[in-house]
N, C-alpha and C positions, 0 to 999 in steps of 0.2 A: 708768037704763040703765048695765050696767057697762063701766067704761072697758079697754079693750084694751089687753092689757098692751104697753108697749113694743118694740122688736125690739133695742135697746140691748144683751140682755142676752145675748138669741140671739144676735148677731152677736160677740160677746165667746167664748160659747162657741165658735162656729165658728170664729174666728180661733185662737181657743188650739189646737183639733184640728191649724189645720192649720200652727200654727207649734211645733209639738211636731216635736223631731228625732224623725229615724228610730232605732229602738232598734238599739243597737252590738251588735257579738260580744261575746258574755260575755270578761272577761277572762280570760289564757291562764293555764290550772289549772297546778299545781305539777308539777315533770320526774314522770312516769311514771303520770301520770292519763290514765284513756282517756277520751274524748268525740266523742257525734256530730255530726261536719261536713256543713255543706251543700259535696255534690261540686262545684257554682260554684265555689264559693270556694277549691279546690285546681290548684296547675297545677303541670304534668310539670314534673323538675329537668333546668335544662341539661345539667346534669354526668353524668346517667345514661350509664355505659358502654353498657349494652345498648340497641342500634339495631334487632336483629330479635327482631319479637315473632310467635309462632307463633299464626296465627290459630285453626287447629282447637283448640290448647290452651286461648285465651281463650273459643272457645266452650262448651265444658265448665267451665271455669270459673265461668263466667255462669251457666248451668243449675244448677250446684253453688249459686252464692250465692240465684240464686230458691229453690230450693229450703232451704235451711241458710240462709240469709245469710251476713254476712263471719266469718268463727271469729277470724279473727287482723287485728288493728287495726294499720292501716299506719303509716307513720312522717313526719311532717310540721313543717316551720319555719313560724314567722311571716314570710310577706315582703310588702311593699304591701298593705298591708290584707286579703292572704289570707295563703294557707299553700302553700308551695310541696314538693312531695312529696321525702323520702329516701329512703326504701326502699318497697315494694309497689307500685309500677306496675303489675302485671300484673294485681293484685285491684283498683285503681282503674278500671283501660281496664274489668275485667270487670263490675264495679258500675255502668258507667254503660251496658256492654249491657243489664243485665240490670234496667235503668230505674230505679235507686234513685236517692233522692235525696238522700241522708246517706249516711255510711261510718265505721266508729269509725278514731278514730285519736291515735295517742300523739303530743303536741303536746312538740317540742324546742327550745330555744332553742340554734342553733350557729350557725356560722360558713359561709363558701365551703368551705373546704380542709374543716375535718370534716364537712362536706354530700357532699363529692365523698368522701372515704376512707370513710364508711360504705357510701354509692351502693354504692363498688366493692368492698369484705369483702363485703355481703351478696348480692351476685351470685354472686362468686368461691365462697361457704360454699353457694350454694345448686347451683353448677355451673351458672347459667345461660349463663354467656358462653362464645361462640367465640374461640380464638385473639387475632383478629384484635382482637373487642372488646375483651378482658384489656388487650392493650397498646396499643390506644388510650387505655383509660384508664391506664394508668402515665404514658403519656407525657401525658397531661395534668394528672396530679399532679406532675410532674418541671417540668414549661416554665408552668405556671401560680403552684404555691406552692411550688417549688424543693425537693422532697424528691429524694434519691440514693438510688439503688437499695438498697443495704443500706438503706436506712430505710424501703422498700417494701414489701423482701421479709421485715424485721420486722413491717411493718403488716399483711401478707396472711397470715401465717407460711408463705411460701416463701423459697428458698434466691435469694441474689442473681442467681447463673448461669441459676435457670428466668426471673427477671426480664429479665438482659440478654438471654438468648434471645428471648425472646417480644418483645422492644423489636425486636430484627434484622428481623424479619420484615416490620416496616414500611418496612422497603428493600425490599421486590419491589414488582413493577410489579403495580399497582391488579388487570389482568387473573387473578395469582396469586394474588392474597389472594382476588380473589371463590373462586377456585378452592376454595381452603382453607375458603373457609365455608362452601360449599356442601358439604362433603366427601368432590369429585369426587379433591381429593389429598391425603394425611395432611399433619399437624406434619413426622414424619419427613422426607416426600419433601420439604417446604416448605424447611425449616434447609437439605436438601441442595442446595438451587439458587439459595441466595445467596450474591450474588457472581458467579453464573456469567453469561458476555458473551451467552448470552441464555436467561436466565431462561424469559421466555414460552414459547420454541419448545418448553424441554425440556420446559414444564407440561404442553402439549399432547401431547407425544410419552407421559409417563406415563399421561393419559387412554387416548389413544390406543390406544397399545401394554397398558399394565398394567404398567410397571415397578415392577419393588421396587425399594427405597430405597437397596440397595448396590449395584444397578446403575444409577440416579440418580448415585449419590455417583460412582461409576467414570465417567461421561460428564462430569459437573460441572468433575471433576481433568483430562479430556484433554481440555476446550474449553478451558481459562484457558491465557493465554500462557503459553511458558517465560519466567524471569527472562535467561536468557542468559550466565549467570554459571556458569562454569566450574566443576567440581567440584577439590579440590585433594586429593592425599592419596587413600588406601584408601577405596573407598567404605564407610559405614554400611552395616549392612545392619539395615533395618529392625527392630523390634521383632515378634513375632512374634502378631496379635489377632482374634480368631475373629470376624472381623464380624458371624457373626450376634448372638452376645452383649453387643457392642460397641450393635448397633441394640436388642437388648432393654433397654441400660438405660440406653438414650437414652429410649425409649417410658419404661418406667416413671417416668424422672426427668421427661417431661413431663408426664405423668399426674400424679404426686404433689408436685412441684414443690419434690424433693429430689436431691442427690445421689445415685446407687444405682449400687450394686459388684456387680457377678453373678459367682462363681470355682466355676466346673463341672470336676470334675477324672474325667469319666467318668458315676460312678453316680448320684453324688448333687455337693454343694456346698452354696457359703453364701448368701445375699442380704444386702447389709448398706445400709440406709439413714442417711446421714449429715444430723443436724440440729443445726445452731447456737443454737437459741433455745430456751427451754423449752414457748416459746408451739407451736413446730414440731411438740415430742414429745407434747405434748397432745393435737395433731392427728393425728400417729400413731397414737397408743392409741384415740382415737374413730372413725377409719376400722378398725382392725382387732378394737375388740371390734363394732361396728356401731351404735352411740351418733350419734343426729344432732347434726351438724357445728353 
């Protein structure tokens, strides 16, 4: 009679199955290798400027990747045993409508402060943000890892004035800014009613009404008190500046986030854009031969 074989040998194996770790992430490939992530293992960066994400757009986008998959492989850190997202949120939220469960992506080893300053170049390069976002995120590059605006507006290639500007605007009161993002009132009318002793009413009176921006500005200048201080001597008499052109290159300088000089002497005139960096003039020559950003 043959004897049966022990369970010694079997219980040896089973024990080894189940005392075998779990298999790790492969180690993180060298800077600029793409690889597919399990989406678990990805989560949104704090630091993302951009707060509003356009649903109809993600749902196209999701249809785009069932159909195509992802083309462009997002950008990602190592944090806590995952990977915490830099740039492409919108192709992640759309990978995970659109039920995948990988996504490629360019694995980066960086820091906070270069985590948040790419976040916000590739928002800014792609035009995703509103106003309002832009300079939330400034001011969380300035009050987190202490950059100053010249060092912002070399980081973004904008001019330091479109920075401090866009900073101002987080002085109106929360009801104006929804205003502004919603784009019930322009930049323009926005700049024009800070400061003023009540902001809100006049947001509302340009919904309202439909004001333009130099009659904005004209209400803004006769709500603020007089200083009360006597005038001495001949008055000034003002400089002489054709508002409308004064608001054209206020717009343009918000739009392109430079200086800009408009001199119409009738027929014709000049346009002149002022930039300090060379990274700026770059950006000039790629918006006007039409070269993506």
């Amino acid at each position: 009679m043959s004897r049966r074989p022990g369970l010694g040998r079997g219980l040896s194996a089973l024990m080894g199955e189940a005392a075998r770790p779990e298999p790790e992430e492969p180690a993180i490939p060298p800077a600029g290798v793409v690889r597919e992530i399990s989406i678990g293992l990805i989560y949104p960066n704090p630091n993302q400027p951009r707060s509003h994400f356009d649903v109809t757009s993600i749902d196209e986008l999701a249809e785009s990747i069932r159909e195509r998959g992802v083309i462009s492989p997002i950008l990602v850190r190592p944090v806590d045993g995952g990977y915490q997202l830099i740039a492409g949120e919108r192709r992640w939220r759309a990978a995970q409508q659109a039920q995948l469960h990988s996504i490629p992506a360019m694995i980066k080893a960086i820091d906070d402060a270069s985590s948040a300053e790419i976040a916000l170049i590739e928002n800014i390069q792609r035009e995703d943000l509103n106003a309002i976002e832009e300079a939330e995120g400034y001011k969380k590059l300035i009050d987190r890892h202490g950059h100053t605006q010249d060092q912002l507006g070399k980081l973004v290639s904008k001019s330091r004035s479109h920075v401090a500007n866009l900073l101002r605007l987080l002085d109106l009161p929360s009801d104006v800014r929804d205003l502004l993002v919603s784009g019930d009132i322009s930049m323009g009318h926005a700049r024009a009613i800070i400061g003023a002793p009540d902001a809100s009413g006049l947001a509302r009176e340009i919904v309202a009404n439909g004001l333009t921006v130099r009659q904005v500005e004209e209400r803004a200048r006769a709500s603020k008190p007089s200083t009360g201080k006597a005038s001495s001597g001949k008055p000034r008499s003002p400089k002489p500046v054709d508002a409308d052109l004064a608001a054209l290159e206020r717009q343009l300088g918000d739009l392109l986030g430079l200086k800009v000089k408009v001199a119409h002497n009738g027929a014709g005139g000049t346009l002149s854009l002022a930039y300090s960096t060379l990274d700026q003039l770059d950006m000039i020559c790629q918006r006007l031969s039409g070269e993506k950003i």
